[in-house]
C-alpha positions in Angstrom: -13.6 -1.4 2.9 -13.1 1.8 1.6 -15.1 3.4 -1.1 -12.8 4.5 -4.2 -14.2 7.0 -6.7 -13.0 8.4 -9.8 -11.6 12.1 -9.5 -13.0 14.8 -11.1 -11.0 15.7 -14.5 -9.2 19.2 -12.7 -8.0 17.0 -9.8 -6.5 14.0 -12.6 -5.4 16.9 -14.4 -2.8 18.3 -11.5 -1.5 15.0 -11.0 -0.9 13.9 -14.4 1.0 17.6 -15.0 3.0 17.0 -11.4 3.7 13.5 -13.3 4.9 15.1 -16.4 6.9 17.9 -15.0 9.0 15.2 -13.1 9.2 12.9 -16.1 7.9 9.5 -14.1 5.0 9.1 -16.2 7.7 8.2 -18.9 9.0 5.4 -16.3 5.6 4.5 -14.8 1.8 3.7 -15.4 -0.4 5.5 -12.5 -4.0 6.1 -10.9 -5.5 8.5 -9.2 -8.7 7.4 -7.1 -10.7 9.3 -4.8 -11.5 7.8 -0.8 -13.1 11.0 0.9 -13.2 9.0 4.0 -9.2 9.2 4.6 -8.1 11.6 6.7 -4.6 12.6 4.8 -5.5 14.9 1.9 -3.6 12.4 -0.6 -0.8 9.5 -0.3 0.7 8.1 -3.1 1.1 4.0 -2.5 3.2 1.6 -4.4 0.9 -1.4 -6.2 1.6 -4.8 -5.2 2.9 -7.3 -8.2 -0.3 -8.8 -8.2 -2.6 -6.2 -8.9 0.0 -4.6 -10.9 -0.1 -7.5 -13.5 -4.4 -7.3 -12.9 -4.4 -3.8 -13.5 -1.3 -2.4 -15.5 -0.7 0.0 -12.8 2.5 0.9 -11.0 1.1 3.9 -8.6 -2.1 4.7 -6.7 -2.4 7.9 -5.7 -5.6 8.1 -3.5 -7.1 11.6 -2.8 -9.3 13.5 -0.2 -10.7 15.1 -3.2 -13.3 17.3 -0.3 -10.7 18.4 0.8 -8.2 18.6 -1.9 -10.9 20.4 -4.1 -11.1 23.5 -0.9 -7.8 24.8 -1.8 -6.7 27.2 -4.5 -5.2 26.0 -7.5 -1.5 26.8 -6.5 -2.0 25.5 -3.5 -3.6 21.8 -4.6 -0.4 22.0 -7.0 1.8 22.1 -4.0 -0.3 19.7 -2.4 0.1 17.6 -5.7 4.1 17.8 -5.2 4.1 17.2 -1.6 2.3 13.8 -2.4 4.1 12.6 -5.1 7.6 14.2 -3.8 8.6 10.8 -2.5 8.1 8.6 -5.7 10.9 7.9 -8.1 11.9 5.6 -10.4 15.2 3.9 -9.6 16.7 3.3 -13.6 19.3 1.1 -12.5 17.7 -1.2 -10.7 14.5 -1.2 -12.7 12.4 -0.2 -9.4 9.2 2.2 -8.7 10.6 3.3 -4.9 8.1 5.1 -2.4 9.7 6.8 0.0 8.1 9.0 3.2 9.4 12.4 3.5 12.5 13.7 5.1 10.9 14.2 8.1 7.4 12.2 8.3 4.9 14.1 5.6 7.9 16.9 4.7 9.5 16.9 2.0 12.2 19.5 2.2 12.3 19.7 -1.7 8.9 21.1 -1.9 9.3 22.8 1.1 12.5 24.8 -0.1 10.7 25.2 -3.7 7.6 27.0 -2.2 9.3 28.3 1.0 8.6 27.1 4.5 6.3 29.9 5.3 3.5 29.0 2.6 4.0 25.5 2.6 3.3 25.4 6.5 0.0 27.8 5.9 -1.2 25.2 3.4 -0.7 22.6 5.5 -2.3 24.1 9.0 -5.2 25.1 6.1 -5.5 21.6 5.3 -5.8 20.6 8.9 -8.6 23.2 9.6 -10.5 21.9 7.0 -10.3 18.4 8.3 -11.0 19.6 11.6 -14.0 21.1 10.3 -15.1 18.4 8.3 -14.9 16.6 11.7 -17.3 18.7 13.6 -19.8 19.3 10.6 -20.0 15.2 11.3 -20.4 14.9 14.8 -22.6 17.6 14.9 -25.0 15.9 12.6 -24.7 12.7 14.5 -25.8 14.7 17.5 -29.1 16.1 15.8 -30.3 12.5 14.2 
């Protein structure tokens, strides 16, 4: 089972303003838990009926916050966007839809916002991180 935290303040902050900005938080109720243990830097997941009712939450959006907390603030802001870049609220049929990107994790909105050249170096920086994160492990399974 994964273990859920809370998220720091700054990293609630970014989403809650990427929220705003795109005027969902007017449609929907959301949360934004931290599992350091997944290995995308963030996803943003539709809540089922049940829990919804349990929990009076329409989105989860579920963090690396290691990672996410390793990049500079613009770039956790685009990070932020990338996430959420799939998630609108459909007004006429009353409907929270999640949708993967364009292309599997692109989103060509954010991608032509930011420009294909920084959002690629954030990404590759985000992978490296991971990657790192990955050896610092396994090297400390080797010494124990």
């Amino acid at each position: 089972m994964a273990d859920f935290l809370t998220p720091e303040n700054g990293t609630k902050n970014i989403f809650s303003k990427v929220l705003d900005d795109t005027m969902l938080s007017n449609y929907i109720t959301s949360k934004v838990l931290v599992n350091n243990k997944q290995s995308e830097i963030g996803r943003a997941t539709k809540v089922s009926d049940l829990n919804k009712v349990l929990s009076n939450v329409d989105l989860a959006i579920i963090v690396n916050e290691e990672v996410f907390k390793s990049l500079l603030p613009e770039d956790q802001k685009l990070v932020a966007e990338s996430v959420l870049a799939g998630v609108h609220f459909d007004t006429e049929k009353d409907k929270l839809v999640v949708n993967k990107g364009d292309i599997p994790a692109i989103h060509s909105g954010v991608v032509s916002k930011y420009g294909v050249d920084k959002y690629f170096n954030v990404m590759n920086q985000i992978r490296e991180i991971f990657s790192q994160k990955k050896d610092a492990k396994e090297q400390e399974t080797s010494q124990n």
